[in-house]
N, C-alpha and C positions, 0 to 999 in steps of 0.2 A: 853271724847272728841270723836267724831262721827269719823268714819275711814271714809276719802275722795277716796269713790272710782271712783271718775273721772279721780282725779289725778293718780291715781294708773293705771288707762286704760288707757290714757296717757302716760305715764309711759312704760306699757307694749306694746303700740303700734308701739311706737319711738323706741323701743329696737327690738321688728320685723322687723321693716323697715327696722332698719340698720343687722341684719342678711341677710333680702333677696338682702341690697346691697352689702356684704361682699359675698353673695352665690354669686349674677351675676357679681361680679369681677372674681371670682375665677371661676365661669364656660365662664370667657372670657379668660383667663389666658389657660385654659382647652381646651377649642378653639382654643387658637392662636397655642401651642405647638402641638396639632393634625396637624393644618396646615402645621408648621414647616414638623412634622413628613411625612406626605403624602409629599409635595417636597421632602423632602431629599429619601424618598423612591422613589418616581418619578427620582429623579437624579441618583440614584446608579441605579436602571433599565434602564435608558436610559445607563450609563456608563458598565453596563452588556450585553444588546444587543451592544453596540459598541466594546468591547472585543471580542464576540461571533464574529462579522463580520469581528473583523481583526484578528482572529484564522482561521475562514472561508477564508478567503482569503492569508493566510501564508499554510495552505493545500493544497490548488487548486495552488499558487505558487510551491511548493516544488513537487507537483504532476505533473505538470508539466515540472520542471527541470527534475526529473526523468525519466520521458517521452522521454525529449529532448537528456538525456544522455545516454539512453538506445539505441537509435536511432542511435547518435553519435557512440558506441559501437559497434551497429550490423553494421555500414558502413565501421568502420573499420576492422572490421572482414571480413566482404565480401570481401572487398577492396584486401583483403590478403590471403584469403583463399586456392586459387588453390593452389598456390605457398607453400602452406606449404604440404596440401593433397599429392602434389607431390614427397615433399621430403619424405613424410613417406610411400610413394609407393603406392600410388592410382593414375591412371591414366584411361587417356579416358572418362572422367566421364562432368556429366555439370552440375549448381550453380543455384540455384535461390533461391530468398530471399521474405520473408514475404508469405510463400505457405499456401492458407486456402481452407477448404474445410468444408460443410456445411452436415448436414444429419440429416435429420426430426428437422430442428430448431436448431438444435446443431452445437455449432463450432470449429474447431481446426484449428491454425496457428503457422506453424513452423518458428521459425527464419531464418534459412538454411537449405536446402535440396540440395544434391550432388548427381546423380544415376550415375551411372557405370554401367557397361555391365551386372552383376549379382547381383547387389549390392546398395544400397541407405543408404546413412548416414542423421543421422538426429539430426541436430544440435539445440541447445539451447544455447542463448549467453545474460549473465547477464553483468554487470558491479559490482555486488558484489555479487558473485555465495555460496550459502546458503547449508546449508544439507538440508530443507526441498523443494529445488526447485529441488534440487539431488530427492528425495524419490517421487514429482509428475509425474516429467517426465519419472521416470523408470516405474512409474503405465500407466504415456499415453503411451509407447511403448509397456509394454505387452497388456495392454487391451484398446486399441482405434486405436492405428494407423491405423493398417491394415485393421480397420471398416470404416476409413476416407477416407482413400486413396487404393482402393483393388485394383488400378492396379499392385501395387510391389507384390501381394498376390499369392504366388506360385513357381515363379521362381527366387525371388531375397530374397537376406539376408540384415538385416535389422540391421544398427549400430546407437549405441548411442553416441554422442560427446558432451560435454559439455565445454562450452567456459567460462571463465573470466577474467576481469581484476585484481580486488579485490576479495579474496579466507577467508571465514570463516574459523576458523582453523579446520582443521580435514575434511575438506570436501572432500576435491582430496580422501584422503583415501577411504572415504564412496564412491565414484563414482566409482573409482578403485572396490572397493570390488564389487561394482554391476554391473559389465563389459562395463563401457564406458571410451571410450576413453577422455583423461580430459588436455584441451589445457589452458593455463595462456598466456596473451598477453602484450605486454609490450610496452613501446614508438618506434613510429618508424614501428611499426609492427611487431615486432620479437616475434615469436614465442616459447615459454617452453613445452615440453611436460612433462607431469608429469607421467605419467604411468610408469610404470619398462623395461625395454630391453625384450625383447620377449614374451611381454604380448598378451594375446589372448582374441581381445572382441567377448563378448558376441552377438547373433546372435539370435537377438530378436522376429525375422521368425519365430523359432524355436519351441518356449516356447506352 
């Protein structure tokens, strides 16, 4: 009996068909889950820059309050200051607040500054006073003040005070050890001083 190769090409044609329609189901299938894929990556990107912008905006918030509280902090300090300077025996002396002073582009601004007859204090006032805000400010009084500001440069002595309200632990010590004078403030305005009885600052003129 003769082999029907019509049949047989028939046969083998109908069986291609149905692969290349089993392929284009499956490369629709292939298709649709990319799509899937691409939104949902679209969504978590879009829900990633919206984190990123309320991170960004919880920053600039809290950068802010800090700002604000610092501000708060140094008013009350000002607000209080003579009155304490006096009781620790400075006298004849006058306050000003936020002093800056600019030199070849460069800047420095002191929170409070107090001069006296011989004498200029120079004050730093945190609301959570740190060892390492201790260790810059002792670097701006020896090596920039007196480049900042050269009128006290000569005939006056040059003191360091460091104010807070909230104190890192160990810092007073660390400040103490580096001859400034180290104020804690409390409500109401009341002043701590934390230094020891007949402590002798440092005289930062000198260095």
């Amino acid at each position: 009996m003769a082999k029907d190769y019509r049949k047989e090409f028939w046969e083998s044609l109908k069986e291609l068909e149905e692969k290349i329609k089993e392929l284009a189901e499956s490369q629709k299938k292939t298709d649709e889950q990319m799509k899937e894929t691409d939104r949902k990556m679209r969504e978590t990107d879009k829900r990633l820059k919206e984190t990123d912008r309320r991170i960004k905006a919880l920053t600039r918030a809290i950068s802010d309050l800090n700002g604000t509280w610092k501000r708060f902090s140094e008013k009350i300090v000002f607000d209080n200051i003579e009155n304490t300077l006096n009781a620790l025996g400075f006298k004849d002396f006058s306050v000003r607040r936020n002093v800056k002073s600019t030199i070849n582009s460069k800047h420095m601004e002191i929170d409070i500054l107090a001069v006296g007859e011989d004498y200029v204090l120079v004050m730093e006032v945190k609301t959570t006073l740190k060892v390492e805000h201790v260790r810059k400010f002792v670097k701006k009084l020896k090596d920039e003040f007196l480049s900042f500001f050269p009128e006290f440069k000569g005939r006056y002595k040059v003191y360091g005070v460091v104010i807070g309200i909230n104190f890192q632990e160990g810092v007073d010590e660390f400040a103490i050890k580096n001859g400034l004078l180290v104020l804690r403030y409390k409500d109401k305005g009341e002043v701590e001083v934390l230094n020891p009885e007949g402590f002798k600052l440092r005289d930062f003129s000198a260095l």
